[in-house]
C-alpha positions as CSV (number, residue, x, y, z in Angstrom):
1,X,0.1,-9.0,2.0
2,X,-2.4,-8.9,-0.6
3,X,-4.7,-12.4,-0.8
4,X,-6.0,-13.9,-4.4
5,X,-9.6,-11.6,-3.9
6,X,-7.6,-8.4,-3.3
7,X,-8.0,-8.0,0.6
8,X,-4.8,-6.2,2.1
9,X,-4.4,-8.5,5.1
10,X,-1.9,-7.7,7.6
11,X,-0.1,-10.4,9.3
12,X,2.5,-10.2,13.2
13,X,5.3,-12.4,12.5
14,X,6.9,-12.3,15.8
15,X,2.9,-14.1,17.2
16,X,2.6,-15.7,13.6
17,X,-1.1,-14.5,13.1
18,X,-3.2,-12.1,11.3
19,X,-3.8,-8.9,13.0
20,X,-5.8,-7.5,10.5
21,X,-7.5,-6.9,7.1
22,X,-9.2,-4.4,4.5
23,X,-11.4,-4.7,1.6
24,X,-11.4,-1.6,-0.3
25,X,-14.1,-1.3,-3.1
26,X,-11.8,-3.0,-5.9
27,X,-9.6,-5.4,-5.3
28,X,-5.8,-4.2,-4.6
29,X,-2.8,-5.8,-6.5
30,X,0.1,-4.2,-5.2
31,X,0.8,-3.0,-1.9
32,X,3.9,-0.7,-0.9
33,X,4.7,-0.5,2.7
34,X,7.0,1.8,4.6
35,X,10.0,0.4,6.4
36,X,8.0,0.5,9.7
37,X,4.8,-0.5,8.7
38,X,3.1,1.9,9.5
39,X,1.8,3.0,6.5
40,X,1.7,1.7,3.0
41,X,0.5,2.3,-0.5
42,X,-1.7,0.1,-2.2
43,X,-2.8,0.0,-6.0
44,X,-6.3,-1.0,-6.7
45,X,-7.4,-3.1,-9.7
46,X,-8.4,-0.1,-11.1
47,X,-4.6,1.5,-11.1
48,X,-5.9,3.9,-8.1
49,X,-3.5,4.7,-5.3
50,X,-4.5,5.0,-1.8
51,X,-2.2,5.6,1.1
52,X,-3.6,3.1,3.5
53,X,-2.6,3.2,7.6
54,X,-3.4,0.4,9.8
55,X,-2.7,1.6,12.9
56,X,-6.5,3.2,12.3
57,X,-7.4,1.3,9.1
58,X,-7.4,4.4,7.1
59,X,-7.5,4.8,3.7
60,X,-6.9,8.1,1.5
61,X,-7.2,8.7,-2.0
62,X,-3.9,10.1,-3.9
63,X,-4.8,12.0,-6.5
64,X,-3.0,11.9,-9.6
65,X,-1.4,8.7,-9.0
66,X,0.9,7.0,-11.9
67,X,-1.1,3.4,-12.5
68,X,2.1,2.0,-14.0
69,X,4.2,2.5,-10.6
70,X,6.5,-0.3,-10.2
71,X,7.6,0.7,-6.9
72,X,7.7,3.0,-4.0
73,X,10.6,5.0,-2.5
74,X,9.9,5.8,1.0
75,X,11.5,9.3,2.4
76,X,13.2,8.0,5.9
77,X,12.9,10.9,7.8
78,X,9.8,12.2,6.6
79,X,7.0,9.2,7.0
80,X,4.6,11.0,4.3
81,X,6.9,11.8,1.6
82,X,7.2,8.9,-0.7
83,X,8.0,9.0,-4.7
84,X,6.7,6.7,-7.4
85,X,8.8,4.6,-9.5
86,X,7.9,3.5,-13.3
87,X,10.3,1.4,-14.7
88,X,9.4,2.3,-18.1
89,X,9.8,6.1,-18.2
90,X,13.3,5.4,-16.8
């Protein structure tokens, strides 16, 4: 979950806590997580993607990202392949 200053925060429902969070340098307004968790993509303010992990609080730059992705699809086998969605060049 993303909170109103653009901290990715992540949150344990089964203990109903926060486990974690990460402030990258600008603020992130839309996050895209895989079906596990376990890794997600987040868009800064800036239309920036980063694939962001926190099982070591990593984030990567991905280069030539699309700022206007809507949405991520998530390969299920492979837990780095992912594709970009922009609703308007559909």
């Amino acid at each position: 979950m993303v909170d109103t200053t653009g901290k990715l925060k992540i949150y344990l429902i089964d203990d109903n806590t926060f486990v974690s969070e990460h402030r990258s340098q600008n603020p992130i307004v839309k996050v895209f997580p895989n079906k596990k968790g376990t890794k997600c993509v987040c868009v800064d303010n800036t239309g920036n993607g980063y694939l962001f992990s926190p099982v070591d609080d990593s984030m990567h730059f991905i280069p030539n990202f699309a700022a206007a992705t809507d949405s991520i699809l998530w390969d299920l086998d492979d837990q780095n392949l992912f594709i970009t969605v922009d609703k308007e060049k559909m």
